[in-house]
C-alpha positions as CSV (number, residue, x, y, z in Angstrom):
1,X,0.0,0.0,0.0
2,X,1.6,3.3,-1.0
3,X,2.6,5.9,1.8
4,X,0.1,8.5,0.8
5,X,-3.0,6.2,1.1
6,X,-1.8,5.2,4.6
7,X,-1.3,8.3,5.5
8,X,-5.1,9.3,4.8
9,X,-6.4,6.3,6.0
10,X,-4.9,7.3,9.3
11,X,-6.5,11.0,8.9
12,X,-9.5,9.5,8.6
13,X,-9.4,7.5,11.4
14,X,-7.8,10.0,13.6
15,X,-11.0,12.2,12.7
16,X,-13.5,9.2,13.6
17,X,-11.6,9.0,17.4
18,X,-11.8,12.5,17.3
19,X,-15.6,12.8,17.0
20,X,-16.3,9.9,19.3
21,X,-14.3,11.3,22.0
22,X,-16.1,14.9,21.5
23,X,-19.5,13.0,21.5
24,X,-18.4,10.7,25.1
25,X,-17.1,14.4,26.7
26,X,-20.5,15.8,26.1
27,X,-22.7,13.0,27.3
28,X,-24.6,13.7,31.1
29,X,-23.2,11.3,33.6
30,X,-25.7,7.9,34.5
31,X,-27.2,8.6,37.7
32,X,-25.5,6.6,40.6
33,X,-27.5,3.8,41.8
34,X,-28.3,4.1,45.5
35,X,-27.7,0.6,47.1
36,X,-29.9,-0.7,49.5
37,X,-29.8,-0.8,53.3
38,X,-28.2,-4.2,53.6
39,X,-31.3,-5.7,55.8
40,X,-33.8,-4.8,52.4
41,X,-31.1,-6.8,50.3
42,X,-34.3,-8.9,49.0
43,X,-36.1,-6.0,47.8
44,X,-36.7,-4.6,44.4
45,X,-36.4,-0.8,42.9
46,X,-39.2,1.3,44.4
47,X,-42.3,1.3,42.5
48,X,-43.2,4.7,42.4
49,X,-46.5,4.2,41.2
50,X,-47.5,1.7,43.3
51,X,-46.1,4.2,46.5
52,X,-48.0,7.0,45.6
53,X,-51.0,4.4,45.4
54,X,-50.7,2.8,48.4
55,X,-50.1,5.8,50.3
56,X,-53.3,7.0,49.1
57,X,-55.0,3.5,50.1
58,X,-54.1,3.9,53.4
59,X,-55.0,6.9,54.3
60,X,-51.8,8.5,54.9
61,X,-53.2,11.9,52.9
62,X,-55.1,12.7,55.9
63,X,-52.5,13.9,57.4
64,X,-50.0,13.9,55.5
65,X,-51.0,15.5,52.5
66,X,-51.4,14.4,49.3
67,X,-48.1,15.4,48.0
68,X,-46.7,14.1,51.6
69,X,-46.1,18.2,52.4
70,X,-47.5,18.0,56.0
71,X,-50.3,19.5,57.2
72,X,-52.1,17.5,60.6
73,X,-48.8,14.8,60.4
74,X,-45.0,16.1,59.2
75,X,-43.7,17.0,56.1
76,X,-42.4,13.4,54.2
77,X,-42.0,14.9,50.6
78,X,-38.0,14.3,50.4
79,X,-37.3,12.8,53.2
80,X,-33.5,12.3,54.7
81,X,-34.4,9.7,57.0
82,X,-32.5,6.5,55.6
83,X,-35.5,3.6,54.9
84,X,-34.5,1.7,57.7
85,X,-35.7,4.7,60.4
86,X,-38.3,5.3,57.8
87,X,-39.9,1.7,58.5
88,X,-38.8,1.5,62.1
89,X,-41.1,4.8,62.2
90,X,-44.5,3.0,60.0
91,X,-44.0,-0.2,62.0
92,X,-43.8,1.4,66.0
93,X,-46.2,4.5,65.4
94,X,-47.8,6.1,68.4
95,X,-51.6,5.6,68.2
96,X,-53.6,7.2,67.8
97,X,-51.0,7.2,64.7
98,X,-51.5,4.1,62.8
99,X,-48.5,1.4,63.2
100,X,-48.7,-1.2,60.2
101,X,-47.2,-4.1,60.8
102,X,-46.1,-6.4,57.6
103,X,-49.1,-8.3,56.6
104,X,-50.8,-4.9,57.0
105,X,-48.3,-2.9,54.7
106,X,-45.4,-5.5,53.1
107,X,-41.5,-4.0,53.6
108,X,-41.7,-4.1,50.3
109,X,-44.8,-1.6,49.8
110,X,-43.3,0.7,52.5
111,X,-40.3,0.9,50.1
112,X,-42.2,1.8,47.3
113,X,-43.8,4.8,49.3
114,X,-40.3,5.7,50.4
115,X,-39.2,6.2,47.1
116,X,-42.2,7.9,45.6
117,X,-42.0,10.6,48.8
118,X,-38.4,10.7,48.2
119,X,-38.4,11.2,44.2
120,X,-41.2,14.5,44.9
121,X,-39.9,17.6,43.8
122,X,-39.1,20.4,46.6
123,X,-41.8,23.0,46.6
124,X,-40.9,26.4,47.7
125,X,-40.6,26.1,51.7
126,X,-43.2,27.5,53.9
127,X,-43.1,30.8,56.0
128,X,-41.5,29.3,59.1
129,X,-44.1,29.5,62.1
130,X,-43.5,32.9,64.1
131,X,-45.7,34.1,67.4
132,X,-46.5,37.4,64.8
133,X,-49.1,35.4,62.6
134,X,-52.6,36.2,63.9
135,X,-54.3,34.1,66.6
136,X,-56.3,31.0,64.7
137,X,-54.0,31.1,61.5
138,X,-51.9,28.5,62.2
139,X,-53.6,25.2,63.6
140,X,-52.6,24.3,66.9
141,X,-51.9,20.6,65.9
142,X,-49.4,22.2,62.8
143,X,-47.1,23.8,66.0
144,X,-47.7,20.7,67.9
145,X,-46.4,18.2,65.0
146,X,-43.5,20.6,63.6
147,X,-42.3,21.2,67.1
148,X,-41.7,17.0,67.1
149,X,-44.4,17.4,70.3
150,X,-45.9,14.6,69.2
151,X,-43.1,12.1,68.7
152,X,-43.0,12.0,73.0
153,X,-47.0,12.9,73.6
154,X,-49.6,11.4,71.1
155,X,-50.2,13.3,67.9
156,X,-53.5,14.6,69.8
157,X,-51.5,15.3,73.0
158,X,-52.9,12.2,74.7
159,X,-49.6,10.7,76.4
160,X,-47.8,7.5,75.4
161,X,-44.9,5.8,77.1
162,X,-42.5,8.1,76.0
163,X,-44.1,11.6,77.7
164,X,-47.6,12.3,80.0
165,X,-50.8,13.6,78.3
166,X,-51.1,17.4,78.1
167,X,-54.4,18.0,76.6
168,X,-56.4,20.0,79.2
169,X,-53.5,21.6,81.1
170,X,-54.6,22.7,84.0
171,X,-50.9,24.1,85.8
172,X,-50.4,28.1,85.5
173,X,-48.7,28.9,82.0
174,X,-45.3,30.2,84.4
175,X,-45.0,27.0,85.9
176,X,-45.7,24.9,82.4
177,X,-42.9,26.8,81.2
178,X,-40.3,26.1,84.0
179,X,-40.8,22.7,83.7
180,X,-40.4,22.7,79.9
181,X,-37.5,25.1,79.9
182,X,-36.0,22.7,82.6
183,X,-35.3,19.9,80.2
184,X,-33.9,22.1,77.4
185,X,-30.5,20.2,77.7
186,X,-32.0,17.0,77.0
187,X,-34.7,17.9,74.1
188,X,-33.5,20.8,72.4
189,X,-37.3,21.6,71.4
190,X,-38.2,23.0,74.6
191,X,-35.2,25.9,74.2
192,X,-36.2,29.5,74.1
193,X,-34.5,29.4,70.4
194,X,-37.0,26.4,69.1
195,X,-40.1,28.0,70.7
196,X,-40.2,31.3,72.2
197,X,-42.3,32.4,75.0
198,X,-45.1,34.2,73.1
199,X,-45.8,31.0,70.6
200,X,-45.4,28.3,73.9
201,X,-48.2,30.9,75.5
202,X,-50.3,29.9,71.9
203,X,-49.6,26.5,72.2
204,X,-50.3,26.3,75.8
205,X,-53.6,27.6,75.2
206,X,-54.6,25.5,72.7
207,X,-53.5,21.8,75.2
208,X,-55.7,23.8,77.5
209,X,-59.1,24.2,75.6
210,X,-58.2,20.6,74.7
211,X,-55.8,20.1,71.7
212,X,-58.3,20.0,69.0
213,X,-56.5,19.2,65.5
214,X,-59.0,21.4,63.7
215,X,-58.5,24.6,66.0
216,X,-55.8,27.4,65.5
217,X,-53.4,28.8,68.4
């Protein structure tokens, strides 16, 4: 083969590696796969579709939103919790906060929902709660829930093992107060900076007409 024809041959191919290598620069990266707490090893990719059913079948809107943005219950839409406190959480609820246990909601389901509130897209955030917002505005059961009140007290305020009931509060606001400020160190929630006094003085009145979810503070 003469010289010249080699030498075009290689041009040629020197200008096919050329435009492959332009073409792999420019592609977007694969998403990384996200393994699988080790413990779920047995299950498959999240159904999305099938989580955003079920979470409708079983009532989780009511309180949760549709769009799992909060509203009686917490916010779930893009949650940080890793699955494995996300189930711990479904399977050991506080009632009156249903617990499902797995013939009542498979691991497997509860995945699926995990990944359907996870793959939501962030909405703008929400005015944080401040003691300026008129009195009834904000429902008394949306403080109680974003101020993790619930997590230690009922999500009504009833007690549970974890914290006594509060609904009906019948010690003087000053001395309610003491005794919350009092365990600051242990649950941050009850600092000055979490909850100021003019918001607790809201909240304490609405656990004192009774802590009805449908009522403002």
């Amino acid at each position: 083969m003469k010289p010249s024809i080699i030498s075009f041959i290689a041009f040629l191919l020197l200008l096919f590696l050329a435009g492959c290598a332009e073409q792999l620069a420019s592609a977007p990266a694969l998403p990384t796969a996200t393994a699988l707490p080790e413990f779920a090893a047995g299950l498959t990719a999240p159904n999305l579709a099938r989580g955003q059913q079920v979470f409708l079948d079983k009532q989780c809107v009511a309180c949760h939103n549709a769009q799992g943005e909060g509203g009686i219950g917490p916010k779930l839409a893009q949650t940080s919790l890793p699955f494995d406190q996300f189930l711990h959480k479904v399977r050991t609820a506080i009632p009156p906060k249903p617990a499902f246990n797995e013939t009542e909601l498979p691991t497997q389901d509860a995945y699926n929902i995990y990944g359907w509130l996870a793959s939501l897209e962030a909405k703008a955030a929400s005015a944080a709660l401040t003691p300026t917002l008129p009195s009834g505005q904000v429902l008394g059961m949306q403080v109680w829930t974003e101020g993790q009140c619930d997590s230690c007290h009922g999500a009504f305020a009833q007690g549970s093992p974890n914290g006594p009931s509060l609904t009906g509060l019948s010690f003087p606001f000053e001395m309610e107060r003491a005794k919350m400020r009092q365990t600051s160190n242990t649950i941050p929630e009850h600092a000055a900076e979490h909850m100021d006094d003019t918001l607790f003085q809201r909240l304490y009145n609405w656990l004192q007409a009774g802590a009805n979810p449908e009522d403002g503070c």
